[in-house]
C-alpha positions in Angstrom: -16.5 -65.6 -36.5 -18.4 -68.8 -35.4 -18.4 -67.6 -32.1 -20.1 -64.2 -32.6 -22.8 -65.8 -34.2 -23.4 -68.2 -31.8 -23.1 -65.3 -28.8 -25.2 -62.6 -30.3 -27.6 -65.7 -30.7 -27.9 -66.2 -27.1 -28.0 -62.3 -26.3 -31.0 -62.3 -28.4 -32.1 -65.5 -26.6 -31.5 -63.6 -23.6 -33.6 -60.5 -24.2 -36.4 -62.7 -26.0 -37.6 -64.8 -22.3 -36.7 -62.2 -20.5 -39.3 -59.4 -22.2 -41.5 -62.6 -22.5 -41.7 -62.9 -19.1 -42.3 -58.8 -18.9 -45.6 -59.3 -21.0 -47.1 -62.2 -19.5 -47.2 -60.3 -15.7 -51.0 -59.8 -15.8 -52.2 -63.0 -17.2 -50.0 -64.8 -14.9 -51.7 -62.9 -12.0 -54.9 -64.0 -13.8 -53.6 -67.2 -13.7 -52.4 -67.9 -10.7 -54.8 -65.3 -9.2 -52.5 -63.8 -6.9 -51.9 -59.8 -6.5 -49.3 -57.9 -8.0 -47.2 -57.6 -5.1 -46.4 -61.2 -5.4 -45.9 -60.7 -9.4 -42.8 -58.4 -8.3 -41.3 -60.9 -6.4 -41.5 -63.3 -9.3 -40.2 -60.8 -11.5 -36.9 -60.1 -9.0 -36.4 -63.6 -8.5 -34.2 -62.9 -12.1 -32.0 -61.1 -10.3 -31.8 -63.1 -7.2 -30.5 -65.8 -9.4 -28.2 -63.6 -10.7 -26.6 -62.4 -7.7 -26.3 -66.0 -5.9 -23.5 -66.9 -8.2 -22.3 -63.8 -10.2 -19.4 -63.9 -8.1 -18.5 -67.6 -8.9 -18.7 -67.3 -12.3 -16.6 -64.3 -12.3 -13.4 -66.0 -10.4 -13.8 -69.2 -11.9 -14.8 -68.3 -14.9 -11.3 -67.3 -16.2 -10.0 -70.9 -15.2 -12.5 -73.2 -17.0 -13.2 -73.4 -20.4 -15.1 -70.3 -21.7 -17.4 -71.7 -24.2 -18.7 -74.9 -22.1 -19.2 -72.5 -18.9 -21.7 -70.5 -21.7 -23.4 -73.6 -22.7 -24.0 -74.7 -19.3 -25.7 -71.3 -18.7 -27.7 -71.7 -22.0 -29.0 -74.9 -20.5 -29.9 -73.8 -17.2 -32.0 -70.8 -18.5 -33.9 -72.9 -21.1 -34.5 -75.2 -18.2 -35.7 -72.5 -16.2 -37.8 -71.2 -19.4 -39.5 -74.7 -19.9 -40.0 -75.1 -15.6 -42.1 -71.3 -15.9 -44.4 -73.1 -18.7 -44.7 -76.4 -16.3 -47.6 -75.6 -14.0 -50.3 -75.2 -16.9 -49.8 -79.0 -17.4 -50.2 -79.7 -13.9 -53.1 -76.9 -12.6 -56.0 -78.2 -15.0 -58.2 -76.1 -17.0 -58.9 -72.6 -16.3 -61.8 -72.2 -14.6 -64.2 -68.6 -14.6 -66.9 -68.1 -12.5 -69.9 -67.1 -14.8 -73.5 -67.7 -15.1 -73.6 -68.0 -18.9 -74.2 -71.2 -20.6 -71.6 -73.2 -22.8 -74.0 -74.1 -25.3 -77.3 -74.1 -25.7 -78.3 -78.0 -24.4 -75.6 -77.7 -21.2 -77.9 -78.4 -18.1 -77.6 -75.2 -16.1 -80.3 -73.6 -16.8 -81.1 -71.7 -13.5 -82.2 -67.9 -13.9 -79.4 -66.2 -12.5 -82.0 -64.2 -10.0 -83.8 -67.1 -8.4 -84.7 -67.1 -5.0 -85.2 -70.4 -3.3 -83.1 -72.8 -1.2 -81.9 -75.2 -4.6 -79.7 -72.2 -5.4 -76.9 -73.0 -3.0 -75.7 -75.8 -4.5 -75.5 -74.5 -8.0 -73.6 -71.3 -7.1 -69.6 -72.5 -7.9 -69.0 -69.5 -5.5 -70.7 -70.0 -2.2 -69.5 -74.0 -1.5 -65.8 -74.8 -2.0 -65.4 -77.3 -4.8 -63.6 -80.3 -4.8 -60.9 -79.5 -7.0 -60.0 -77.1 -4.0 -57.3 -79.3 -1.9 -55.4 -80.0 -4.8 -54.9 -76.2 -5.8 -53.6 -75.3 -2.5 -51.4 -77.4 -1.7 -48.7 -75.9 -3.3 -48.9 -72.8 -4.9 -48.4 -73.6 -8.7 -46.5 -69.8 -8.8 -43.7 -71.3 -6.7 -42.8 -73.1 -9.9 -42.9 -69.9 -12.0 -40.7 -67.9 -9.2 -38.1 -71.3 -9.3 -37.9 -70.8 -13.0 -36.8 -67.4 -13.3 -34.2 -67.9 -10.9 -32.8 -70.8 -13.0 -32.7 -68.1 -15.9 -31.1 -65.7 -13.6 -28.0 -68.2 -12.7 -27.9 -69.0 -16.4 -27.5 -65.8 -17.3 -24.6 -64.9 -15.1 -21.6 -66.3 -17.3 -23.2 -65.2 -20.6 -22.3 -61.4 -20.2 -19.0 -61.0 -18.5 -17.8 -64.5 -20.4 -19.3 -63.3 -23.4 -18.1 -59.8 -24.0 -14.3 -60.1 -23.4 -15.0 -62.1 -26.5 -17.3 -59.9 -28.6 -15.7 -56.6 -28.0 -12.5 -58.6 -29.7 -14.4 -59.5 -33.0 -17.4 -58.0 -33.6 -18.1 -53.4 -34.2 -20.4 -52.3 -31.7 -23.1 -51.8 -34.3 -24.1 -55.6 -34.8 -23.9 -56.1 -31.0 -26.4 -53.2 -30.4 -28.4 -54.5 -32.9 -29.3 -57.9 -31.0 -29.3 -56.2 -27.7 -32.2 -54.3 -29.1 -34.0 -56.8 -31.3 -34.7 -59.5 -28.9 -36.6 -57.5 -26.7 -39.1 -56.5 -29.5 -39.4 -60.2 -30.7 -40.5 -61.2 -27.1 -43.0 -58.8 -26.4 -44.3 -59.5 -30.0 -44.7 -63.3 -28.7 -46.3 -61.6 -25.9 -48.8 -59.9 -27.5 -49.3 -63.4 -30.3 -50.3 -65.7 -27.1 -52.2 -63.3 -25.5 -54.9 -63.7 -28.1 -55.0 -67.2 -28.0 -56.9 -69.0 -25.1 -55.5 -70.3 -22.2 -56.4 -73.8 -22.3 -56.7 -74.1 -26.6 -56.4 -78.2 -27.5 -58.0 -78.8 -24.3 -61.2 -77.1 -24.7 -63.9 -76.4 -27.1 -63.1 -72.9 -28.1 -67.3 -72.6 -28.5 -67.8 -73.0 -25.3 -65.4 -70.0 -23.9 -68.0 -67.4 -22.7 -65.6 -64.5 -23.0 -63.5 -62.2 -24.9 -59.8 -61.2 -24.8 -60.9 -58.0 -23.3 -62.7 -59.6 -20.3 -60.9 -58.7 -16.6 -61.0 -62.5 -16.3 -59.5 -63.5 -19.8 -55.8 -65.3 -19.6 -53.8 -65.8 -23.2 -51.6 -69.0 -23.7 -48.8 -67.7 -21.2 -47.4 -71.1 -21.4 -46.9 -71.6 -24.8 -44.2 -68.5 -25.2 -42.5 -69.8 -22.9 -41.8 -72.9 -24.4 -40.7 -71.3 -27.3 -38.5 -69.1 -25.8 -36.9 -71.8 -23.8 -36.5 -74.1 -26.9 -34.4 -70.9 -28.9 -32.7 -70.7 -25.6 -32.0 -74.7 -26.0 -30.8 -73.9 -29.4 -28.5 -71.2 -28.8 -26.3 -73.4 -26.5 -25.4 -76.1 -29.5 -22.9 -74.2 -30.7 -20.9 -73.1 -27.4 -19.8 -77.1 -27.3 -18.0 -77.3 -29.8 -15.8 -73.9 -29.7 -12.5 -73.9 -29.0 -11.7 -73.1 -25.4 -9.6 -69.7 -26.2 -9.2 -67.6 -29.3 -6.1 -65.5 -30.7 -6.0 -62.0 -29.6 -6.5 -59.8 -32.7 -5.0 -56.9 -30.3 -4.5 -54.6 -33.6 -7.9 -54.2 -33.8 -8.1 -52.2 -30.7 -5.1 -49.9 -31.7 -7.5 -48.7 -34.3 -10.3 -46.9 -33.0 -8.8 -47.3 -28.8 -6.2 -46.4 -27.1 -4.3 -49.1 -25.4 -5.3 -47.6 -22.1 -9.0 -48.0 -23.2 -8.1 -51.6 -24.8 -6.9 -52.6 -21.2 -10.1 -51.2 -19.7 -12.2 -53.0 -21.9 -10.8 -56.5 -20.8 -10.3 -55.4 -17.4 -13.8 -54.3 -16.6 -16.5 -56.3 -14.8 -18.0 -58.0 -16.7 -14.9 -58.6 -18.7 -12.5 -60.1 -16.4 -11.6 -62.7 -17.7 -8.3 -62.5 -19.8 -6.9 -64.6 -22.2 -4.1 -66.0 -21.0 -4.2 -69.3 -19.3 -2.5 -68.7 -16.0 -3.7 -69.1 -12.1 -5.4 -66.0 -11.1 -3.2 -64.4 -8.8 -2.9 -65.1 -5.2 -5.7 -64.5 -3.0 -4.4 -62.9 -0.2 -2.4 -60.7 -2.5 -6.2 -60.0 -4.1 -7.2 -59.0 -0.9 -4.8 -56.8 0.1 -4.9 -54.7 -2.9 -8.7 -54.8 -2.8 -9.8 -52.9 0.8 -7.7 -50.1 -0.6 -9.2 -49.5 -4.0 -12.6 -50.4 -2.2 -11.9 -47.2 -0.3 -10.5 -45.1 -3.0 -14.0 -45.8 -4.7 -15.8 -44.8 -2.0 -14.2 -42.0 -1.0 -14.7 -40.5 -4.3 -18.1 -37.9 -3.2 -18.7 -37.8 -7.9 -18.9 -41.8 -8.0 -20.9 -41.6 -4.8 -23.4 -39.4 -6.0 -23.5 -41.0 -9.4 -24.6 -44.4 -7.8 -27.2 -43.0 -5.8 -28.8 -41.0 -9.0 -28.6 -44.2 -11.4 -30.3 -46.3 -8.4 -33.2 -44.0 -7.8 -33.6 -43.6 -11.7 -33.5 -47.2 -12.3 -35.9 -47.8 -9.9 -38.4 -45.5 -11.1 -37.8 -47.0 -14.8 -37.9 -50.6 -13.8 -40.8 -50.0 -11.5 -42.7 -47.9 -14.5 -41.8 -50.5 -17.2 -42.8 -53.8 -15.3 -46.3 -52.4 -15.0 -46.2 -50.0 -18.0 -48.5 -52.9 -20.3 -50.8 -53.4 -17.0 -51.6 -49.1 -17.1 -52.0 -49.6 -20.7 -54.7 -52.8 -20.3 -56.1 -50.9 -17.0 -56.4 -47.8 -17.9 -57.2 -47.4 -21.5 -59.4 -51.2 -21.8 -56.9 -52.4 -24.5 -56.4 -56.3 -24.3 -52.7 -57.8 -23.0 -52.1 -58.9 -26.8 -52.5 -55.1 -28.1 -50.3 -53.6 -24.9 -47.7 -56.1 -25.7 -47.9 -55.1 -29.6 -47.6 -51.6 -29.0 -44.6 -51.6 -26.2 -42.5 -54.3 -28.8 -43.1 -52.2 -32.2 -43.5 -48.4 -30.4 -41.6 -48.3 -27.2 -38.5 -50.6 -27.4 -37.5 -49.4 -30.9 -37.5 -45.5 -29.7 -35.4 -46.4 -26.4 -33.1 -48.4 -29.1 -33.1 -44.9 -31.2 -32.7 -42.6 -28.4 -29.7 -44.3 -27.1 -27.5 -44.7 -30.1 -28.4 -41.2 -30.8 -27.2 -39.9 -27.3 -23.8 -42.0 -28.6 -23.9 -40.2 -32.2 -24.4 -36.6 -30.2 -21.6 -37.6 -28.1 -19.4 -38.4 -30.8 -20.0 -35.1 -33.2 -20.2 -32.6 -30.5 -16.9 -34.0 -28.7 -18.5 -33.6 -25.2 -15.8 -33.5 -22.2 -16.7 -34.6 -18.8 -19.4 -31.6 -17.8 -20.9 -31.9 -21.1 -21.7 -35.5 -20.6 -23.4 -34.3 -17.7 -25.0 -31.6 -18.8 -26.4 -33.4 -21.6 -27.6 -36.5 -19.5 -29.4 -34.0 -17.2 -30.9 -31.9 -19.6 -32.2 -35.1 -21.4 -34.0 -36.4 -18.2 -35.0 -33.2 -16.7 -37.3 -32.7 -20.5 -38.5 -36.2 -20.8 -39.6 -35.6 -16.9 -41.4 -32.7 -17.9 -42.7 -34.2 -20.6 -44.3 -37.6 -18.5 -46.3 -34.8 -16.4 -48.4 -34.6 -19.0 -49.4 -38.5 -18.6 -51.0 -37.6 -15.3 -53.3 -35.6 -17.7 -54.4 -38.1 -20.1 -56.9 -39.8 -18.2 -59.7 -41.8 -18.5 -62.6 -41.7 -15.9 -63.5 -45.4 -14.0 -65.9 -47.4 -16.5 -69.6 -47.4 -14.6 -69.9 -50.3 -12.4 -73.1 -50.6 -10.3 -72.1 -50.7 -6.4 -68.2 -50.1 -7.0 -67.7 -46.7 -9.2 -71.3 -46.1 -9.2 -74.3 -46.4 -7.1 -77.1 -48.9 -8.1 -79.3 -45.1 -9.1 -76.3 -44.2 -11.5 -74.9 -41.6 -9.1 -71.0 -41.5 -9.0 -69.7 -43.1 -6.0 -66.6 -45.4 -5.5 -67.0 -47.5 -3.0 -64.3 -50.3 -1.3 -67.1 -52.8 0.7 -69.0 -55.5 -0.5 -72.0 -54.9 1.2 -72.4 -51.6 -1.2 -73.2 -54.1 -3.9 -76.4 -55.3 -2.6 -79.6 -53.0 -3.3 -83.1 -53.4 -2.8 -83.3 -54.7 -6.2 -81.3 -57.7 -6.2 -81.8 -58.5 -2.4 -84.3 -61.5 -3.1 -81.6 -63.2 -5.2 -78.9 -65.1 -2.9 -75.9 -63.5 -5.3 -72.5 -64.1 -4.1 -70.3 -61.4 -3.6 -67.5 -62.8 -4.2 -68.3 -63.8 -8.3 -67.1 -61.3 -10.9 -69.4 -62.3 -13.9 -70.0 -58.4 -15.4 -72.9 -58.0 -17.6 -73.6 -54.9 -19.6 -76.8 -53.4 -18.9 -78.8 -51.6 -22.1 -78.5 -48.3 -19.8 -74.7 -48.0 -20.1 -74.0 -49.2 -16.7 -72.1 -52.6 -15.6 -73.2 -54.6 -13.0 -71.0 -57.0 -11.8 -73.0 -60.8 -12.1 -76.2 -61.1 -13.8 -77.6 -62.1 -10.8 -76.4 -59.2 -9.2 -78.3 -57.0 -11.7 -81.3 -58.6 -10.7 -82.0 -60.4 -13.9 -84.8 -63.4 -13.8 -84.1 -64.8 -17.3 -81.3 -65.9 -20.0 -81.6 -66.8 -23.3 -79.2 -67.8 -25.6 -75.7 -69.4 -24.8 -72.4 -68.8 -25.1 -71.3 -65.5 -26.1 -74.7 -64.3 -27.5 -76.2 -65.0 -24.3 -79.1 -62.2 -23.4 -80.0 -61.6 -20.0 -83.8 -60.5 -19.4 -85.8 -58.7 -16.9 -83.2 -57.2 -15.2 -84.9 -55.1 -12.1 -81.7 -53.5 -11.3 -81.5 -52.2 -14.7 -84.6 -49.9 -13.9 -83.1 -48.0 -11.3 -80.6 -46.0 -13.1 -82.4 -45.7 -15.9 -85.9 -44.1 -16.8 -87.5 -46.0 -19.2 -88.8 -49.1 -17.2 -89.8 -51.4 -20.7 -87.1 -53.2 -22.3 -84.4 -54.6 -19.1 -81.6 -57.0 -20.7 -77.9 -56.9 -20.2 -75.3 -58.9 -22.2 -72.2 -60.6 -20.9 -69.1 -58.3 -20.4 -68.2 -55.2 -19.2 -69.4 -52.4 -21.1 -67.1 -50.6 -23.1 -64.9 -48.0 -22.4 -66.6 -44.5 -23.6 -65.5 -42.6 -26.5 -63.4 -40.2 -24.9 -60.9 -42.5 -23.3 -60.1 -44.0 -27.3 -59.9 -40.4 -28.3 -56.7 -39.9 -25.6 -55.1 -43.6 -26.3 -53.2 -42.1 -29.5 -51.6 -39.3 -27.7 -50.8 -41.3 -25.3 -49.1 -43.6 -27.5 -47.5 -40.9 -28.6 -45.9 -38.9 -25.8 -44.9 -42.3 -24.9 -42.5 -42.6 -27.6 -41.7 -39.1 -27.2 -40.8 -39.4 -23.7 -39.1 -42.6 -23.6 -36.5 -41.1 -26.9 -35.8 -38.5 -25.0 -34.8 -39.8 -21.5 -32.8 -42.9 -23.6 -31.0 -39.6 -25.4 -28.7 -39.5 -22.0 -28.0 -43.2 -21.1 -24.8 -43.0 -23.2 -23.4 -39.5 -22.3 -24.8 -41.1 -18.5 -22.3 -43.7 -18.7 -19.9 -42.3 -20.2 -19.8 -40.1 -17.1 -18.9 -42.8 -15.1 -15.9 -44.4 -16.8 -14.5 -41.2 -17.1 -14.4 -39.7 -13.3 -12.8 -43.1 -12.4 -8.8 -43.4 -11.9 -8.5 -46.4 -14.9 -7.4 -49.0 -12.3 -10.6 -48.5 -10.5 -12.8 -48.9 -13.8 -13.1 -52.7 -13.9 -14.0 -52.6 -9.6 -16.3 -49.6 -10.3 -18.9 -50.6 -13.0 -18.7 -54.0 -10.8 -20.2 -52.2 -7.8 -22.5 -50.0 -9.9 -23.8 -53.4 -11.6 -24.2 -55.3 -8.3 -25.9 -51.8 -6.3 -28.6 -51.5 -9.2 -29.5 -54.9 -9.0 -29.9 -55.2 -5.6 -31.0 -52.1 -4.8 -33.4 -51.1 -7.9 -33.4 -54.7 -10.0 -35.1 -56.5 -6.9 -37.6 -53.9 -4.5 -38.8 -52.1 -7.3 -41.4 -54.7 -8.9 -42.6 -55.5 -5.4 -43.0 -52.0 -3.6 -44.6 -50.5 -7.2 -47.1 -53.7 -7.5 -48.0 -53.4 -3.8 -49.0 -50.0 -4.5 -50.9 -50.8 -7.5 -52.9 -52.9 -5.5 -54.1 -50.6 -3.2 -56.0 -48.8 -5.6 -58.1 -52.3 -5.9 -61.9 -51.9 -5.9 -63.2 -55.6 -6.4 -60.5 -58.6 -5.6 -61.1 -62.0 -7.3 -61.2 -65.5 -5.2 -59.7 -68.3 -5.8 -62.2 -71.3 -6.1 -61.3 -71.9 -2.4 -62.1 -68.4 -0.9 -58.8 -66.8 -0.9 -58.7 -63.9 -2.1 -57.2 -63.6 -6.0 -56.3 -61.6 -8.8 -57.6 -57.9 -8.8 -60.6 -57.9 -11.3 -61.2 -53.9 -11.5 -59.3 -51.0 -10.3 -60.0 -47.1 -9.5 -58.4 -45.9 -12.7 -57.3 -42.8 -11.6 -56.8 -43.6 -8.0 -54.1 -46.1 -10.1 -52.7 -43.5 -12.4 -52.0 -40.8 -9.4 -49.8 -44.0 -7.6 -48.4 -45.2 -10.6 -47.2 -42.2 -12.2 -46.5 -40.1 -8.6 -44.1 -43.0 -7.9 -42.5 -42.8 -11.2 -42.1 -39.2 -11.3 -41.4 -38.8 -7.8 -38.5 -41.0 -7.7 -37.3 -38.9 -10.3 -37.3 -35.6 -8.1 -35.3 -37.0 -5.9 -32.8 -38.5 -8.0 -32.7 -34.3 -9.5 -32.3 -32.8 -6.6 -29.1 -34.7 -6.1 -28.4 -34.1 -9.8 -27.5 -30.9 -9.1 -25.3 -31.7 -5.5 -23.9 -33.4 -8.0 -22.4 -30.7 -10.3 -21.2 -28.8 -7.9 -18.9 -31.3 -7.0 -18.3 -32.9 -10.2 -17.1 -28.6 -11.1 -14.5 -28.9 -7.8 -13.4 -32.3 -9.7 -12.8 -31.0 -12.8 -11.1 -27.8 -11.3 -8.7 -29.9 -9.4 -7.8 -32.5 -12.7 -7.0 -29.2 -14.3 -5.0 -27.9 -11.5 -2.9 -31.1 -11.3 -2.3 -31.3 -15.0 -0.9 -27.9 -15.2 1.6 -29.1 -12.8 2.5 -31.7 -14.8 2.7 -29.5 -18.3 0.5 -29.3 -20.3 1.2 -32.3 -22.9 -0.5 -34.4 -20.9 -3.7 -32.2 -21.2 -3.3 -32.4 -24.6 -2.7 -36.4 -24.6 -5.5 -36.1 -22.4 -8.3 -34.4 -24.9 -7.0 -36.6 -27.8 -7.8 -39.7 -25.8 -11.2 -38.3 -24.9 -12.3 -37.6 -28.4 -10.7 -41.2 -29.4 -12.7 -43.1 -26.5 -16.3 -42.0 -27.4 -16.7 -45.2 -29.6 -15.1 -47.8 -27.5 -17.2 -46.5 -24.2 -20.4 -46.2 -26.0 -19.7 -49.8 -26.9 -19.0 -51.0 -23.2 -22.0 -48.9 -22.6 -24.6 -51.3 -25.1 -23.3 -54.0 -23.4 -23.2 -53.3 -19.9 -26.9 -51.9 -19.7 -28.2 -55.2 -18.8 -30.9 -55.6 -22.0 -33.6 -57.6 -20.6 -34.7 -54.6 -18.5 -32.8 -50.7 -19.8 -34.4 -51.1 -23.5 -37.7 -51.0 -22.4 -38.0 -47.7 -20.3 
């Protein structure tokens, strides 16, 4: 079972970039400094990909040979891993704005307060520097965005190519097992290059003024990237030299499917590529026979309904897990490496748990078509219940003179730049526009040292002390001893206190709301006529993607950007990355999103029953019509079909985005 090997290779391949590419999203913003908005887009741009040629690959796919069609794919989305990684070589060192020295004998050794017309020039800020025209030309995220649309046309002939062949060979459990691993590994790579510097080789590592924790700090994005394109490169070796079609073991699905169920699984989607080497049948015969079962599918009010619900919850989830490692770095001051850490070993493996349990329940209790339902909703409508407890564990804004506080200490949040001027630091030509925080000995953070009115610095690097800081005085009483260190203060006591149980309602919640992804889908292959399946999961596949794949990065990082309180510039003047946020202006939009997409999707939930009741009422009447073997044929087959559906099931859920929740 060469081949099996070789596939579940590439599935873990798969997951591995694609959660990658999930954990870098605030360091590339960093990066690139652009807003989060913009981050969505590059995120979508996956799907995009995907959509431009899935359905090539699907009609053609059947014709060529299998295997190379694979290998082609592997190619393109190692190409498209290595083109992501491409602009660090070409954008030049990292730069931060900051007044602190390199090391002890660099030249610039201007107070940071100093009020006199030689400042001008020696503020990075205030004049453009040269290194400006070749920035701009082209944005270097362009690159990035290019990239992950190569990975998503790669992509598109490993699933439906790939699992005609895997369902054949391999038990579900192994598959699963991939599907679920891959993710973890990549946010574990995550979390490894987050801790090390940006530019390491090209700089001395002395000479970096700040910490992982700093607003302004960007890991080695590049460097998982390369990785993760080279295992990608690997994976497609062995699709060359497969044979292009493999014997049918077709006893193998007599065991544990009926045929019915056997037909399905080659007929479905993503699996329509049969074995047999003839033409595809006509296409104007295709046509004809495909406005009709169009209609039949839409005319069906319980398919209907289920698409809309699975849309509106996929947004919500996709939306919450993009920026889930942002909330966790925002909210709760961990660095990118530990958010990565925790959603690779915490989050991913309870999704993993709660959806093969949802498929164990399923099994045991011998749920029929209502019970699916009433399971999946139950499941959802807890671990809802359960998130509103998230908008509860929060952390107030850290104390930042003339944004979240006033330059006395008094609580204030303010939105303009001119609120960070005071009487205290007038004399000192700051910019407005730097964000170099300093940690005054009061508690407070002010955000440059010239900005906190400080007339000395000794020191370099990170041990640099910042003396006689006037600005210092006002907030706090005791007038004699006024230094401030570099970086932002740290988060108080209370917010570390709440981090564990958030951790752990985290893991609670996401177990529970996987619990129903099984008994969900099951719920859809089973309201279908069978000659509808393959066109059904089809539509469902192609309406998530578009629908919740693609707007719901962009409209959730918009919104996270309005809760900005001090934007970044680029060396140029443009504005950049967002450098500090109101933290619970940003919870309220972040969580209200999530959890209100969510009532929505309940209230039609429960439209939903009603009609999926008349459905079952009318199935019933019909088979009484037709005696009553074929109810009984009909309840054997449903207790046979759990474990060939819940298989379908781990591999339609596309992996690079449902095990994360």
């Amino acid at each position: 079972s060469m081949f099996l090997a070789a596939l579940s290779f590439v599935y873990f391949a798969k997951a591995l970039s694609g959660s990658y590419m999930k954990s870098t999203i605030t360091q590339l913003e960093r990066r690139f400094d652009i807003p989060s908005y913009l981050i969505g887009i590059i995120d979508g741009s996956f799907e995009i990909g995907n959509l431009l040629v899935i359905a090539f690959v699907s009609y053609f796919g059947a014709k060529l040979h299998r295997p190379k069609i694979i290998a082609v794919g592997c190619l393109l989305m190692s190409f498209g891993t290595f083109l992501i990684a491409m602009p660090h070589f070409l954008i030049g060192s990292y730069k931060i704005e900051t007044s602190v020295r390199p090391s002890v004998n660099s030249s610039n050794t201007l107070p940071p307060c100093s009020s006199g017309s030689t400042v001008a020039g020696d503020r990075p800020t205030i004049l453009p520097s040269k290194s400006c025209e070749r920035d701009s030309s082209v944005s270097m995220w362009i690159y990035v965005f290019l990239g992950n649309v190569l990975r998503g046309i790669g992509e598109t002939p490993v699933q439906p190519l790939g699992i005609s062949y895997i369902d054949d060979y391999a038990q579900s459990e192994n598959a699963a097992l991939y599907i679920v691993i891959g993710p973890v590994f990549g946010y574990l790579l995550g979390s490894l290059c987050a801790k090390i510097y940006v530019d390491i080789g090209q700089v001395d590592m002395e000479t970096v003024t700040i910490t992982p924790g700093d607003a302004r700090w960007v890991g080695a994005w590049w460097l998982g990237y390369i990785i993760a394109g080279a295992i990608t490169l690997m994976s497609a070796i062995p699709f060359w030299f497969l044979p292009k079609s493999l014997p049918m073991p077709l006893d193998k699905h007599d065991t544990s499917c009926t045929p019915e169920q056997a037909r399905f699984i080659k007929d479905s989607p993503k699996m329509e590529h049969k074995f047999r080497q003839e033409e595809p049948a006509n296409l104007h015969q295709m046509a004809k026979d495909f406005v009709p079962a169009l209609k039949s599918l839409l005319g069906n009010p319980v398919y209907i309904l289920y698409l809309c619900v699975t849309i509106i919850q996929f947004n919500s989830l996709i939306g919450m897990v993009t920026y889930k490692p942002k909330y966790i770095e925002q909210h709760y001051g961990q660095s990118a490496s530990k958010a990565n850490f925790l959603m690779g070993m915490i989050n991913i493996p309870a999704v993993a748990l709660g959806m093969f349990t949802g498929g164990v329940a399923m099994k045991k209790y011998k749920l029929g078509i209502m019970g699916a339902a009433k399971f999946a909703f139950g499941t959802s409508l807890l671990g809802y219940f359960l998130s509103l407890f998230f908008l509860a564990m929060g952390c107030e804004n850290s104390k930042v003179a003339g944004i979240t506080v006033s330059y006395t200490g008094v609580e204030s949040l303010s939105y303009q730049e001119r609120s960070l001027f005071s009487d205290c630091n007038l004399g000192c030509l700051c910019s407005r526009r730097e964000w170099d925080p300093v940690c005054g000995e009061n508690g407070i953070s002010y955000v440059s040292p010239c900005l906190a009115g400080c007339t000395s610095s000794t020191g370099s690097a990170r041990n640099t002390v910042f003396g006689n800081c006037r600005c210092l005085a006002l907030a706090d009483a005791q007038p004699g001893n006024l230094t401030a260190t570099p970086g932002q203060c740290p988060r108080r006591d209370s917010c570390d206190k709440i981090f564990p149980y958030f951790l752990a309602l985290s893991v609670l919640s996401s177990f529970i709301i996987s619990l129903g992804g099984t008994p969900g889908f099951v719920l859809l292959v089973r309201c279908i006529k069978p000659e509808l399946k393959s066109l059904a999961l089809g539509i469902h596949t192609l309406a998530t993607r578009t629908l919740a794949g693609i707007p719901a990065p962009i409209y959730f990082g918009a919104i996270i950007d309005s809760t900005c309180l001090k934007w970044g510039y680029k060396t140029c003047g443009g504005r950049g990355a967002c450098r500090i946020y109101n933290t619970s202006a940003y919870r309220i939009v972040y969580l209200g999103l999530t959890l209100g997409l969510r009532t929505v999707s309940f209230f039609l939930c429960i439209l939903g029953f009603a009609i999926l009741k008349r459905h079952i009422k009318q199935e019933e009447k019909s088979a009484l019509t037709n005696g009553s073997a074929e109810l009984e044929a009909l309840k054997k087959e449903e207790s046979n079909s759990i474990h060939c559906e819940q298989f379908i099931l781990a591999l339609d859920r596309n992996p690079d985005r449902e095990t994360h929740l």
